[in-house]
TIDO-916872 format. One record per residue (C-alpha): x, y, z. Coordinates in steps of 0.001 Angstrom, whole numbers, plus 500000, padded with zeros to 6 digits. Each point is the difference from the previous one (the first is absolute). Example, Ala and Ser with C-alpha at 12.3 -4.5 7.8 and 13.67 -1.06 7.14 Angstrom:
// residues 2
512300495500507800 501370503440499340 
//
This chain:
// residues 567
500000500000500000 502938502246500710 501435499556497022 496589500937498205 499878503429501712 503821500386499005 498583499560496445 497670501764500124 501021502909501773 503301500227497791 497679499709496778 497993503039501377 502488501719501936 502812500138497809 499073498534496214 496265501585500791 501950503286499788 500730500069496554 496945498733498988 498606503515502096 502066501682498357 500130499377496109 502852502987499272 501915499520503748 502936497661497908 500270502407497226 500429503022502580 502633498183501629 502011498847497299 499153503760498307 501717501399503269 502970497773500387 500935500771496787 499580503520499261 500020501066503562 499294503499498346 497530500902502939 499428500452503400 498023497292501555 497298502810500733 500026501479496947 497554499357497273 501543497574496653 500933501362496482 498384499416497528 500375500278495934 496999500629497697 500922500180496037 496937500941497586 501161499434496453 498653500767497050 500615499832496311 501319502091496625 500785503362501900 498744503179500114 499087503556498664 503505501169501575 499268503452499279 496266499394502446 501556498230502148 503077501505501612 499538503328502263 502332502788498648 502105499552502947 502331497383500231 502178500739502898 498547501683503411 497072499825502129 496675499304498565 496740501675500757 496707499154498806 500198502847497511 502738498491498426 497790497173499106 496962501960498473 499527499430496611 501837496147499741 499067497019500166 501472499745503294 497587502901501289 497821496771502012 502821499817502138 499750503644501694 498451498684503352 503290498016500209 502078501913498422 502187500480503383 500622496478499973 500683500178495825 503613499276499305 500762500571496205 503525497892499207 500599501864496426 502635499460497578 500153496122499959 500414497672497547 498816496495500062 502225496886497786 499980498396496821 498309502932497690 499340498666496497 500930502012496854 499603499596496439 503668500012499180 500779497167502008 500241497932496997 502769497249499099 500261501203496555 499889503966500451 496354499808498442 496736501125501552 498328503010500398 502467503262500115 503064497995499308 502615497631502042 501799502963500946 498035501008503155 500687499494503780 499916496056500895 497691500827503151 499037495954500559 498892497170498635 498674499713496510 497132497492501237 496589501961500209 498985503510500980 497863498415503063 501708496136500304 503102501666500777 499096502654502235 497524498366502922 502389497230499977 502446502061501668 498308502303501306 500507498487503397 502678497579499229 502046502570498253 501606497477498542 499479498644496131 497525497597498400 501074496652498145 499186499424497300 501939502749499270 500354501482495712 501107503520498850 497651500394497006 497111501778501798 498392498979496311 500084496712499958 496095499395500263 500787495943499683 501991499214502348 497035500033502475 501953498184503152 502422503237500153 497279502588498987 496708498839502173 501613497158502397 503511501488501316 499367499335503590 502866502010502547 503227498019501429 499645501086503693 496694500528502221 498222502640500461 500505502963502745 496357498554501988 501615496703500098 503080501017501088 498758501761502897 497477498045501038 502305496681500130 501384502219503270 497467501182501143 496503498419498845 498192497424501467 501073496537498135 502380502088498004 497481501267497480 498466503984499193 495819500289500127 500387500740496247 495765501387498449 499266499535496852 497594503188499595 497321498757498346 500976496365499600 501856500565496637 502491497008499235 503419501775499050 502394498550497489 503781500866499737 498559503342497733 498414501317503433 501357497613503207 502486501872502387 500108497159502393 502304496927500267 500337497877502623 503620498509498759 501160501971496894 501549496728498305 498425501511496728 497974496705499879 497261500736502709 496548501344499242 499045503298501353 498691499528503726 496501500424500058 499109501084503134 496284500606500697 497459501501498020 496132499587501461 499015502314502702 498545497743501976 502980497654500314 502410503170500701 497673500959502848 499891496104501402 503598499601499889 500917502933502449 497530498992503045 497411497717499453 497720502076501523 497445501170497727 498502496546498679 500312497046497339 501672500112497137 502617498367499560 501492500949503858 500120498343502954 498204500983503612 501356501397502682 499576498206503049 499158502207503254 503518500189500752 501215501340497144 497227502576499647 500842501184503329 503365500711499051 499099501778496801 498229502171501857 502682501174501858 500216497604503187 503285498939501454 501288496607498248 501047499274503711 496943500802501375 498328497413497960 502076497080500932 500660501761503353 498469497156502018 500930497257498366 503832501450500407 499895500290503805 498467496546500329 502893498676497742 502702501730501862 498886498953503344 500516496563498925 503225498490500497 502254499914496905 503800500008499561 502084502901499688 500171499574496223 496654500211499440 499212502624502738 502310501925498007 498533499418496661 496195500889501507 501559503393501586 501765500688496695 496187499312498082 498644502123502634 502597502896498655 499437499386496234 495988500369501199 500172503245501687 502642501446497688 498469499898497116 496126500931501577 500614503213499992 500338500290496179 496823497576499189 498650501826502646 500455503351498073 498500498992497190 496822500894499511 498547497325498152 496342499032500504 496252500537498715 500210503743500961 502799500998498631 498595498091496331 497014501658500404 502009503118500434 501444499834496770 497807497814498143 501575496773499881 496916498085500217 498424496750499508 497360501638497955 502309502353497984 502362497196499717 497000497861498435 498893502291497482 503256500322497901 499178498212497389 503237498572498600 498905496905498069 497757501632497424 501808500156496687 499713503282498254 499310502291502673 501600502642501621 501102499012503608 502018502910500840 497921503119499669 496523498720499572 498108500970503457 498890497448502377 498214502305502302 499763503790500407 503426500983501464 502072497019498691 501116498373496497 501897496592499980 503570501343500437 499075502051502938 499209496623501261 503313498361499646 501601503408501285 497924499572503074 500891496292500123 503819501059499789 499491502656502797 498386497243502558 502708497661499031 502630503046501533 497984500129502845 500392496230500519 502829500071500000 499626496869497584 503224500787498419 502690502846499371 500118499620496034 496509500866498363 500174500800496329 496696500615498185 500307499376495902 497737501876497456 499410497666496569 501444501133497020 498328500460496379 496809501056502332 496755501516498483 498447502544502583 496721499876498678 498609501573503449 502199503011498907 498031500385496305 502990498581498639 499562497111497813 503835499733498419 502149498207502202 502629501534501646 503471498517498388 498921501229496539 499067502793501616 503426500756501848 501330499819496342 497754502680498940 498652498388497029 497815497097501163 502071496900499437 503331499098500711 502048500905497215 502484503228500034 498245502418497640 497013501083498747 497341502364499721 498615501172503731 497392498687501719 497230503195500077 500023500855503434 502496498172501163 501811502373502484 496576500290501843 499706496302500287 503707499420501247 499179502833502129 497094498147501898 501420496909500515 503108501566501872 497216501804502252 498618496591500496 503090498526501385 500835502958502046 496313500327501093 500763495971501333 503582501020501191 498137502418502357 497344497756501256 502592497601501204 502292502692501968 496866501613501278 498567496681501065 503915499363501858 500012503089501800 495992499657500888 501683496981502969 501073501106502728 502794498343501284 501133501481503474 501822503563501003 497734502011497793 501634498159496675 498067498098497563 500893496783498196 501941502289497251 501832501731501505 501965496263500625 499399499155496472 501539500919496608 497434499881497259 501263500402496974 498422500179496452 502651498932497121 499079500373496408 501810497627497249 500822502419498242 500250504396499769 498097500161496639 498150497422498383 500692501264496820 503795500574500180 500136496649502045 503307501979502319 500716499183503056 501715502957501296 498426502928501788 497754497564501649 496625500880501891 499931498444503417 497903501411502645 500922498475503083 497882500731503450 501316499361503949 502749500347501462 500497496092501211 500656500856503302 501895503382499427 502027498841497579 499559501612497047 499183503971499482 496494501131500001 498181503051498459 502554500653497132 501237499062496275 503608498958499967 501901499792496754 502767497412500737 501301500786496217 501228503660500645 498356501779502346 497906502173497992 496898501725500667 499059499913496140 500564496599499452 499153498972496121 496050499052499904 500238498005496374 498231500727496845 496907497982500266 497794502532498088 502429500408496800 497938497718498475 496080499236499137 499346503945501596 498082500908496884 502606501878498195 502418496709499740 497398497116499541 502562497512498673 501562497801503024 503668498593499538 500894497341502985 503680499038498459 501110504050500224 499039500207503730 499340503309499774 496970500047502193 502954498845502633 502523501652502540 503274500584498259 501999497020500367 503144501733501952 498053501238502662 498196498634503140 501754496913499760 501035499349504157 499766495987499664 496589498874501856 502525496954501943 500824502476502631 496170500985500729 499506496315500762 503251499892501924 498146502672502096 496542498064500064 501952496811501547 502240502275502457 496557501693500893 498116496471500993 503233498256501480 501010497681497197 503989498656500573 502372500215497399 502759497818499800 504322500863499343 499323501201496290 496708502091501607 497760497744498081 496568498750501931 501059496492501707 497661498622502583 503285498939501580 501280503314499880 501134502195502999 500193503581498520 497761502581498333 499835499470495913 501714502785497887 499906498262496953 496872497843498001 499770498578496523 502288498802497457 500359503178498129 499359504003500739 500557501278496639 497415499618497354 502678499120497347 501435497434501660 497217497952499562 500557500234495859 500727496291499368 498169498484502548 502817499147502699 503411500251497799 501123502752502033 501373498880503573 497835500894502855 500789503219501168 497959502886502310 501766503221499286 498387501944502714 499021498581503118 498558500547502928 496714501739500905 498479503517498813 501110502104503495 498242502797498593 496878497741500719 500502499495503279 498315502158502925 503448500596501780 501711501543496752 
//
């Protein structure tokens, strides 16, 4: 019989504790790791929005690119949904992301406007290329140099990238089981053309799909809110997600296990649990996560339930569902609650490409649109209209972009702060303009601090400093006077000399910011002991012309300082 309350007392009492606690394990092993906060502070987390094909650069950016921001400075762009925030705004300008395609990379010196242009990257695909390294920044294998090679179809339409993705890398650190909470907005299935996640990055893998149906996003963080696909809570477990003590609900089973009489060793190992219990309570404790805080925000059962993502044909994404919502304010919402979980530290929320925003009036979809012409190819005769329609999708996604930071900083979590101001959202396009397909002078708006890490409240051009940073040429074409579009010239582009500070470092800071360990070389290692000042195979855009010939090298490492709140 003795042995049977042993049993049972160490099945509740110790193992019964995890079960309670569904994220304790991944705190723990988040915190032994990173050890990037104070037991009694509140976690880090990341939050990526991406989206596809690029802007209106010349909308988009304020006309200030270095200094503090006020919400005047965003009046009249497409960032102007951000003023209520706009303390919290951080504008990183002057970046360039890796692996730009151009129309010279050819083998043979053929192509559009010659073989005697700048070998910026590989000669695979204007898109294939360019999300697979987006977050690898490494290349893509298949690699070929003849951006014009329309058979070989494995290069142009199946490259996949040699080295995971950033999400991945983090998360095998810090994530429970190793893995990011990767949403597919709208349940789209990507293809190497549009995935920017890999688990691996052996160039074999298939893009990691993540999750894609409301419903099964909002079961996977707490079980809370119904069937589904998700399991129940039991009482336990509810209680703790509601912001009891895990110690106080296995309190009593504890002290009756301690009082029995046990060796030393295990005495030890029960007083050690004990620890790991009431160290990490305080940050499940500080996340509010329960039916309230959904409600809050509108993560719901019932909002959850009426995205409809497995009708064919319709518009998921900006249709309305009820008065105040459409179906990606849902998955916004859904990403918020996850934060406030504390369900995991790397959250990255993917648009679809080639999309058709019929809720918008627009019944083109948006990759021919990006091009300016309606289909994919380089030239032609502009779309009427066109500037208008680009125009309202980029509202769209910054409309969404603000409905997730205003949802974060709508939590409170403790000392008058809010669940953003511990988060960095950020919103990465794949490119600057969808027409010129360049990858320098990036838009990225990122929001939160993380914790008081980075700046707040101002633009920050890490190129040069300047206060007049370059805003492209997005409206040199298709404006009614020029109504003849011309992709392969990249003239609707940022010149290709400037804004070019390599987008490696801003993920060196990201990493830094969240507690990621880099090992000797300042790569991420899980079995590293310092910071990481280094990430990727390559940090020049031309180095990835021939798809890996040229020796891994990063040329400038370490973080963007000017990023950081102490600078």
């Amino acid at each position: 019989m003795t042995k049977h309350i042993n049993r049972r007392l160490f099945l509740r009492g110790l193992g019964g504790a995890v079960v309670a606690a569904p994220f304790l394990s991944s705190v723990a092993e988040r915190e032994a790791k990173a050890q990037s906060l104070p037991a009694s502070g509140p976690p880090k987390r990341l939050i990526v929005m991406f989206t596809h094909y690029g802007c209106i650069t010349t909308k988009f950016f304020p006309m200030k690119s270095h200094g503090a921001l006020t919400a005047a400075d965003l009046q009249g762009t497409t960032l102007r949904f951000l003023e209520p925030v706009v303390d919290k705004l951080l504008l990183p300008r002057g970046i360039r992301a890796m692996n730009e395609w151009s129309p010279n990379n050819t083998s043979d010196g053929g192509g559009f406007g010659g073989g005697n242009g700048p070998k910026l990257g590989q000669g695979n695909d204007p898109h294939t290329q360019v999300v697979g390294s987006f977050f690898t920044c490494a290349p893509v294998t298949p690699n070929t140099n003849d951006p014009f090679d329309l058979g070989n179809t494995a290069a142009k339409f199946n490259a996949k990238p040699i080295a995971p993705s950033l999400d991945h890398v983090i998360a095998k650190q810090l994530s429970p089981n190793g893995t990011p909470l990767f949403i597919r907005v709208g349940n789209g299935n990507d293809n190497p053309q549009s995935a920017i996640s890999y688990q691996t990055g052996d160039g074999k893998e298939s893009p990691y799909p993540g999750l894609g149906v409301p419903t099964q996003i909002l079961n996977s963080l707490t079980g809370l809110f119904g069937s589904g696909g998700g399991e129940q809570m039991n009482p336990d477990t509810y209680a703790v997600i509601r912001g009891k003590s895990i110690l106080d609900v296995v309190k009593d089973d504890l002290d009756t296990l301690e009082r029995m009489t046990m060796s030393s060793e295990d005495r030890t190992k029960l007083q050690a649990w004990k620890a790991l219990l009431d160290d990490t309570t305080t940050v499940i404790r500080g996340a509010a996560c329960s039916e309230d805080t959904a409600a809050l925000i509108g993560a719901t059962a019932a909002n959850a339930s009426a995205v409809k993502t497995n009708m064919p044909g319709t518009d998921v994404l900006s249709t309305k569902i009820n008065d105040t919502l459409d179906g990606a304010d849902v998955y916004m919402n859904l990403a918020a609650l996850a934060a406030a979980c504390n369900a995991n530290p790397v959250i990255f929320l993917k648009f679809p490409g080639s999309y058709v925003f019929r809720g918008l009036g627009i019944n083109a979809e948006a990759h021919g649109l990006s091009h300016r012409i309606g289909n994919a190819e380089m030239s032609g005769a502009c779309v009427e209209g066109v500037l208008g329609m680009l125009q309202k999708i980029d509202e769209f996604y910054a409309q969404k972009f603000a409905r997730l930071v205003t949802a974060l900083n709508m939590i409170p979590e403790g000392n008058g702060s809010t669940v953003l101001d511990s988060t960095a959202a950020i919103w990465f396009q794949e490119l600057s303009d969808g027409n010129a397909h360049n990858l320098n002078n990036l838009p990225i708006v990122h929001v939160g601090s993380m914790g008081g890490y980075f700046k707040t409240g101002q633009a920050v051009n890490v190129w040069d400093g300047s206060a007049d940073l370059h805003r492209g040429d997005s409206e040199s074409q298709c404006n009614g006077q020029n109504n003849q579009a011309n992709g392969a010239t990249k003239g609707t582009g940022t010149p290709s000399n400037i804004a070019t500070a390599p987008i490696n470092k801003y993920f060196v800071n990201i990493m830094n910011a969240l507690g990621v360990k880099g090992n000797a070389q300042g790569q991420p290692d899980p079995n590293g002991t310092g910071e990481v000042f280094a990430y990727g195979m390559y940090d020049k855009t031309e180095d990835f012309f021939g798809g890996g010939t040229v020796e891994p090298r990063i040329t400038d490492p370490g973080p963007f300082d000017q990023l950081k709140a102490n600078a």
